[in-house]
C-alpha positions, 0 to 999 in steps of 0.5 A: 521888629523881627528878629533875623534868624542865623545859621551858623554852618561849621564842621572840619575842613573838606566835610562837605560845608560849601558844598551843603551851601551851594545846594541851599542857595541853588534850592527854589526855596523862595527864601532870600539868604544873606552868606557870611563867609569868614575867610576866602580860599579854597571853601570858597562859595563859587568862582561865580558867587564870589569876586575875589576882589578885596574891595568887595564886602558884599556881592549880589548873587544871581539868585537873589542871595547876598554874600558878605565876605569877612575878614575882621569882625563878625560883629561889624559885618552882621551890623552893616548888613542889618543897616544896609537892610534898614536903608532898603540897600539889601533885601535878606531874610535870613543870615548863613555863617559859614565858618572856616573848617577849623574854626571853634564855633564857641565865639561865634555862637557867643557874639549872639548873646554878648553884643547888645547890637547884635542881640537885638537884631539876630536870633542865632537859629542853629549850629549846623556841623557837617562831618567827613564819614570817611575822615571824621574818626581820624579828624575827632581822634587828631584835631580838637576843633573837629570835637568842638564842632561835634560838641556845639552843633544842635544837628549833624549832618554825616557826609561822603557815607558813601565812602564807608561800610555801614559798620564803619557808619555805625561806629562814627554814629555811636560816637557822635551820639557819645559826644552830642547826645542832643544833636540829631544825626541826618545823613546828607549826599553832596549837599541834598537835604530837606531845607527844613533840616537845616534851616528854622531849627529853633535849636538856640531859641528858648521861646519856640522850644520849650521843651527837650525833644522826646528822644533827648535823652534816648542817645545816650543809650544808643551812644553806650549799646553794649558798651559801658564807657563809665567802667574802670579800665587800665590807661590805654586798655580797649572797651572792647577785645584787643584787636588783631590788627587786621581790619581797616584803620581809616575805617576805625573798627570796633576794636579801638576805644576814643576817648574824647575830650569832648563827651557829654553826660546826663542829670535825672531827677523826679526830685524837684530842685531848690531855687536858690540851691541850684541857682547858687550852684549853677552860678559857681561852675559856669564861674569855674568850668563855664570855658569847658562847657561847650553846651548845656540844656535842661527842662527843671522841676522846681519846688513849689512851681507849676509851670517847666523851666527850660535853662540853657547855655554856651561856656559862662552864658546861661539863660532861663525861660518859663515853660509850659505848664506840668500836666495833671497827668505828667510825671514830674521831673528834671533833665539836663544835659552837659557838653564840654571838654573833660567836665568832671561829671561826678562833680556836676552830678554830685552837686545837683543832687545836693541841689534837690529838695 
């Protein structure tokens, strides 16, 4: 049986999520989509999507979607969908989780892998984040759930770019890029986008990626252009020339460093890695950093291989598959990014590089 593909749709409050919802559902897309709204308020869908009645779990919309409406546990409510599904009750394709804006998407993301019912029913497709152009500095800068959601998602969608200059635009982008250097940007106006940049992303399934796209790693240099954030500098000291004070501060100018608690870091290597080495050693910092690492992902050189390992994984859950076989002409090598909250990276690199053959 296949798998239902889920998308979990997430980013902080007023970014732009129902709004990114409505348009999906509206769209004649011939896909028939089952919602999973977390919590009534003022994100709701649409007075016309949901009653607010609290007897009411799922409601048939006039498009032919679903909406489950949760309060309690998401497990059991992708459970009597799946089962209702099975009985002929409903008829879906796909799921859409939207979560509440200041939700951590971290255990959502991990019911996939840590529920057996779930598991073998649902495939978790993507985090999708949006972010507020005009409020995201000030949003990463004072809540933590706002980076949590830039850490996780697989895509960014920037929203309200409108409100902003495109040096503004420019400075979040760099940020963004800093923080989640394997997630696209794609900048998305009142919800339109191509449903093909938010749906069948394939950014959690090992077997339909099995390679890193080709500019994985090219964000980080983009994230660092002209400015070097592994430098020394005093505590509280800018990056960049002290600022005169004059220029807009919703807008953040250049003149400000953020630093993240959420920030990411690459591994290189055209070493090939000992097995059991890395295995032992990628064991014991999911054991001891496995709740700060939001996200990881890599595709491995090991010794004595022929084919690729892809490997990837969400805070202790890690996962390995068989890639694709190294080409005669393909320089060999490893990469691998880490996403987490104040991850010590001299330690990971440190530690991988002892890992090399």
């Amino acid at each position: 049986m296949a798998l239902i593909p889920t998308t979990i749709l997430t980013g902080f409050l007023g970014a732009g999520k129902t709004t990114l919802l409505n348009r999906i559902l509206q769209e004649p897309h011939g896909m028939k989509i089952a919602v999973i709204e977390n919590e009534f308020g003022p994100e709701s869908i649409d007075t016309e999507i949901l009653v607010q009645d609290n007897s009411e779990q799922i409601i048939e919309m006039n498009n032919g979607c679903i909406c489950c409406t949760v309060r309690g546990d998401l497990i059991t409510a992708l459970g009597s969908l799946a089962a209702k599904r099975d009985a002929g009750e409903l008829d879906f394709d796909r799921v859409i989780i939207e979560t509440t804006g200041v939700a951590n998407p971290g255990p959502v993301a991990q019911t996939f892998f840590m529920n057996d019912e779930v598991a073998v029913r649902y495939l978790l497709d993507a985090i999708i984040t949006v972010v507020d152009a005009r409020h995201g500095m000030d949003q990463l800068d004072a809540q933590e759930e706002a980076q949590r959601q830039v850490g996780f998602a697989d895509r960014l969608l920037l929203s309200k770019t409108d409100l902003v200059t495109p040096a503004e635009l420019a400075v979040l982008r760099t940020r963004l890029a800093r923080m989640n250097p394997r997630a696209p940007i794609v900048t998305v106006d009142f919800g339109r986008l191509p449903i093909g940049d938010v749906l069948d992303l394939r950014g959690f399934n090992l077997n339909d990626k099995l390679e890193i796209d080709p500019d994985f790693l090219a964000a980080e240099g983009a994230g660092h252009a002209g400015h070097d954030h592994d430098h020394a500098h005093a505590a509280g000291e800018d990056c960049t020339p002290a600022c005169d004070g004059g220029h807009d501060h919703a807008g953040h100018a250049h003149g400000h460093a953020h630093h993240d608690e959420i920030s990411a870091f690459m591994f290189k290597s055209d070493r090939p890695f000992s097995v059991a080495r890395l295995d032992e050693f990628l064991g014991g910092l999911v054991q001891v950093y496995g709740p700060r690492m939001l996200r990881y992902k890599g595709v491995l050189w090991m010794d004595g291989s022929d084919r690729k390992v892809v490997f990837q994984g969400v805070h202790q859950m890690m996962g390995s598959d068989i890639g694709g076989p190294w080409g005669t002409a393909e320089t060999r090598g490893s990469k691998m990014v880490f996403i987490g909250k104040n991850l010590p990276k001299a330690t990971f690199i440190e530690g991988l590089e002892q890992c090399l053959v």
